[in-house]
N, C-alpha and C positions, 0 to 999 in steps of 0.2 A: 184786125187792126192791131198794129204795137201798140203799147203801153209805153214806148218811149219816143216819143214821139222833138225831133227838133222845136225850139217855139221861134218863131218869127212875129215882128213887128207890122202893125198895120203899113206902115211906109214899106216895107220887104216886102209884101204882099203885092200892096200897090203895082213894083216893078213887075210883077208875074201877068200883066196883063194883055198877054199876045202883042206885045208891040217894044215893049222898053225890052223885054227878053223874050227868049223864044219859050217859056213856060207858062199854062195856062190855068191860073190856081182861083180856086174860089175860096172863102169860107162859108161855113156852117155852123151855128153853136157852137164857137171855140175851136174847132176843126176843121185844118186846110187841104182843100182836094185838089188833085192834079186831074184838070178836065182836057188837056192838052190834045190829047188822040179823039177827042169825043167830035166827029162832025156837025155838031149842035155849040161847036163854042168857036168857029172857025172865023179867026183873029180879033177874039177874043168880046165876042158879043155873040150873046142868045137873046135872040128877041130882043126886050130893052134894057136887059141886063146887060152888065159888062163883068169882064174879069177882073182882078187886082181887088176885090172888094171883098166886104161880110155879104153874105146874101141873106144872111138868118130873116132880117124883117119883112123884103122882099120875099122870100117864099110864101109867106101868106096869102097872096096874092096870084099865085101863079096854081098851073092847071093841074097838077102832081103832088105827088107828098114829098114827102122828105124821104124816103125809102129812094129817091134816084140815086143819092148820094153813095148808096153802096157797090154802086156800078165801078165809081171810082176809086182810087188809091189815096188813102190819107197821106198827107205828106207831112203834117206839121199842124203845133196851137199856135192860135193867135192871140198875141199877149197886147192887153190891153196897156 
């Protein structure tokens, strides 16, 4: 992963959610991922998750660790 990473706005974010643009981004602790090509986010909902969001709290919850996330390409911090 870069170390220079663009930062984006939770609102910039938001728009990444398979429907307002065609890019399918999550976050993660600070860290925004492009889940766009992943046929597990197809327009922009997994399960009851949706895109354009932080998912940090949400993964607690869910059946996986956080090691999914390396699957994908960091794109960006999300600046509080």
């Amino acid at each position: 992963m870069s170390s220079i990473l663009k930062e984006f706005t939770r609102n910039q974010l938001a728009l990444r959610n398979g429907q307002d643009k065609e890019e399918i981004w999550v976050a993660y602790e600070g860290v925004i991922y492009d889940v766009t090509e992943s046929r597990l986010w197809r327009k922009g909902k997994h399960y009851e998750h949706w895109a354009g969001q932080d998912l940090t709290e949400e993964l607690k919850d869910a059946p996986h660790t956080a090691r999914v996330f390396q699957k994908f390409k960091a794109v960006g911090k999300l600046i509080v």
